[in-house]
Phi, psi and omega in degrees: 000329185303296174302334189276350200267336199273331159323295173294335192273321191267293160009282172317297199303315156339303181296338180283311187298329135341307161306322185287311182290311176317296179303325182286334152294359181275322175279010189247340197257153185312169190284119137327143185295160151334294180258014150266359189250313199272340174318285204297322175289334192260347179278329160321277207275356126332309170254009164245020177253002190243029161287295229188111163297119193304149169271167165219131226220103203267134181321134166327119180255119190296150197252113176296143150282157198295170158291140146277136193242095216274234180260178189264139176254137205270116200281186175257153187244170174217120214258100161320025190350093159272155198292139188281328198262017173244012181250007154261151168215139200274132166283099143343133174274143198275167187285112165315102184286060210277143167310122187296131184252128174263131171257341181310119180298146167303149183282176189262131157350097191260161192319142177279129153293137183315137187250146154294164210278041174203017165242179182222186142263117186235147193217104182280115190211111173245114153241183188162202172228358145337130162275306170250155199223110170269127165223157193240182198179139196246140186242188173334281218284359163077037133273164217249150161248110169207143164216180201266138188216145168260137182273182344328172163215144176204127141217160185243157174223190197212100160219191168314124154311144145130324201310164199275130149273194180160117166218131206217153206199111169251127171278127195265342158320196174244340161217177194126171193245160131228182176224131167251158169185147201220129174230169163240043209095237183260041189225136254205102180261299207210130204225143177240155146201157187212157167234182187054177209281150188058033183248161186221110152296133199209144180232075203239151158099359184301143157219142139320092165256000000 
């Protein structure tokens, strides 16, 4: 760099030392005016600063090399196992749902009051080893009556001849017998039996004799 600045500097100098000769020919040749001498210096050195326009030469600019750029890095993974005991779920066991039963024993008979010669004593009688028994039953007012009973079952009503009966006895178990049987004093209107779960003995079809 040194050298290129010094290039123009010898130039000038090559133009003084020209000049330096140009005077001396001048002083050996008649004398020239003033300004034919400064005419003659400026035309010099005109042509020698516009031969070759100086440079300027600016210091080296260091160049960063690129970032390196390596491979992609692979973030870590992790596989979620889920616990073998969050893929159940516990169910409350439901509540055992027992049939309301009337265990009241029926009262025993009390003596029949004298009947007029148009009423009867009719005697409703469901046995077996069945445990629980729906049973339906037409009563005095010659509505229908039913509940859930453990056996024996017995009841009497009063009603009119003629009247319509019905004693009907379902077994609500998974085994078992029942009997139905509707009398009228010692007389025998209408006797049944059934076995097994869901089964019905019927006594249907009765009249008050």
């Amino acid at each position: 760099m040194r050298q290129k600045t010094l290039l123009p500097m010898k130039k000038l100098i090559l133009a003084s030392f020209l000049t330096l000769i140009t005077l001396a020919c001048l002083t050996a040749a008649p004398t020239p005016s003033a300004v034919d001498v400064e005419t003659a210096v400026a035309r010099t050195l005109t042509a020698a600063t516009q031969d070759e326009p100086p440079r300027l030469y600016l210091p080296g600019i260091a160049t960063l090399p690129p970032p390196a750029v390596g491979a992609p890095t692979q973030m870590a993974t992790s596989t979620i196992v889920p616990s073998p005991t969050s893929l159940f779920i516990t169910v409350a066991a439901l509540p055992t749902i027992q049939p309301t039963v009337n265990t009241a024993v029926p009262a025993a008979p009390t003596a029949v009051p004298s009947l007029s010669a148009d009423q009867r004593s009719i005697t409703y009688l469901v046995t077996g080893d069945a445990v629980v028994v729906k049973i339906y039953f037409t009563n005095q007012d010659g509505a229908t009556e039913t509940d859930l009973f453990s056996l024996p079952f017995e009841r009497s009503i009063v009603v009119k001849q003629g009247a319509a009966l019905e004693l009907l006895a379902e077994n609500m178990g998974d085994t078992g017998t029942v009997i139905c049987t509707i009398t009228s004093g010692e007389k025998v209107l209408k006797n049944s039996s059934a076995s097994g779960p869901r089964q019905i003995a019927g006594c249907i079809d009765a009249v008050a004799e």
